[in-house]
C-alpha positions as CSV (number, residue, x, y, z in Angstrom):
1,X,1.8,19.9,-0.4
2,X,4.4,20.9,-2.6
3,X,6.8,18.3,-1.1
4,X,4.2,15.8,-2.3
5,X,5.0,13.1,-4.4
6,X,5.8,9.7,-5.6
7,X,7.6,7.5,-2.9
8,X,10.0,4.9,-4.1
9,X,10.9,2.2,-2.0
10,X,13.9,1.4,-2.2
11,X,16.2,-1.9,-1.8
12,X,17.0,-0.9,2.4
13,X,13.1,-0.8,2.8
14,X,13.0,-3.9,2.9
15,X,15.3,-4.9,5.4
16,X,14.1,-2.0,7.6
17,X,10.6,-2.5,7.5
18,X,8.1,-4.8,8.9
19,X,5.5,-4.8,6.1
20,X,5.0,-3.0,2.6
21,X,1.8,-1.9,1.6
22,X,0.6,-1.5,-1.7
23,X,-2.5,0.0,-3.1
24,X,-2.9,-2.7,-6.4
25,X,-1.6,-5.8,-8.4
26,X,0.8,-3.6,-10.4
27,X,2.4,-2.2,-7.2
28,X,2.3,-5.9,-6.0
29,X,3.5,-7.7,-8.7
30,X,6.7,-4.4,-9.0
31,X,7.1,-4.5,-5.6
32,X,7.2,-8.5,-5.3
33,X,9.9,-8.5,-8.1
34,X,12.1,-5.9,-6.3
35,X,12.2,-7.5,-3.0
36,X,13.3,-10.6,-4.9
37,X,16.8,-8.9,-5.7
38,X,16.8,-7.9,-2.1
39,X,19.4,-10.9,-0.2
40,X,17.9,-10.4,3.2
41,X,14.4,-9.0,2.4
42,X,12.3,-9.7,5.7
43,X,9.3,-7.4,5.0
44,X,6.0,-8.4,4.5
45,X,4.5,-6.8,1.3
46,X,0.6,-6.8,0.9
47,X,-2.6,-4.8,-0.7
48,X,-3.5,-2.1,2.0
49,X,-6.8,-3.4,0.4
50,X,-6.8,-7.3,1.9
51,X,-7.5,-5.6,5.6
52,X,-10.8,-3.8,4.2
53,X,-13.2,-5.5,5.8
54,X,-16.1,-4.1,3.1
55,X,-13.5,-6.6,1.0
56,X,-12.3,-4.3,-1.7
57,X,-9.2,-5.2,-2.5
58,X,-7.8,-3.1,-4.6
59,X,-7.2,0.5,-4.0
60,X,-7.9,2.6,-7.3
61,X,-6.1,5.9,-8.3
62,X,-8.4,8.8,-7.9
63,X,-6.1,11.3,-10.0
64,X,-8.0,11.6,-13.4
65,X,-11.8,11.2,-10.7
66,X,-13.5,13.6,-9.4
67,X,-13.9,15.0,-5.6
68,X,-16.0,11.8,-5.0
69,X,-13.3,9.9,-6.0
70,X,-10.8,11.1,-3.6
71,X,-12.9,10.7,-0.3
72,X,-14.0,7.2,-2.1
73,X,-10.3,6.2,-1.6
74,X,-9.6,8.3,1.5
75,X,-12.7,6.7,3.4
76,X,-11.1,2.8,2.1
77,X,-7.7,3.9,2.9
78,X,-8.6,4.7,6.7
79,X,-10.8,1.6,6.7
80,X,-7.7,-0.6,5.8
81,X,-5.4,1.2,8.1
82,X,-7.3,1.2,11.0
83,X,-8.1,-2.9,10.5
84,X,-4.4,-3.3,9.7
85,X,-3.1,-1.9,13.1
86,X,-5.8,-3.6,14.8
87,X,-4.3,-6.9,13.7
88,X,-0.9,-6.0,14.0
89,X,-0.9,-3.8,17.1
């Protein structure tokens, strides 16, 4: 895991992808004002958390939690996943 770190989208994301998922509203609302600067942004950028279908929406940072925590987020991130690429096969 030592290549492990933040990801930064950058401004050719969002011409080359479909969708951008984000984990909360800060992502969202950073993410929302970046594509706006974008000419031909075509991707779609959501919360991971609007395809949980136990409806939690937002996806919290484990980092200062405890093991708990982690599989908390692991277990809502899988959730979301799987019901996001059943909608969009």
């Amino acid at each position: 895991l030592k290549n492990f770190g933040k990801i930064h989208v950058t401004k050719d994301d969002f011409m080359s992808f479909s969708y951008i998922l984000c984990m909360d509203d800060s992502n969202l609302s950073d993410l929302n004002r970046k594509a706006k600067s974008v000419k031909n942004s075509t991707a779609k950028i959501e919360l991971l958390g609007s395809y949980d279908p136990q409806n939690e929406l937002i996806i919290k940072d484990p980092y200062y939690g405890d093991d708990k925590d982690f599989e908390k987020v692991y277990e809502q991130c899988l959730r979301c996943c799987r019901a996001f690429l059943e909608k969009n096969p």
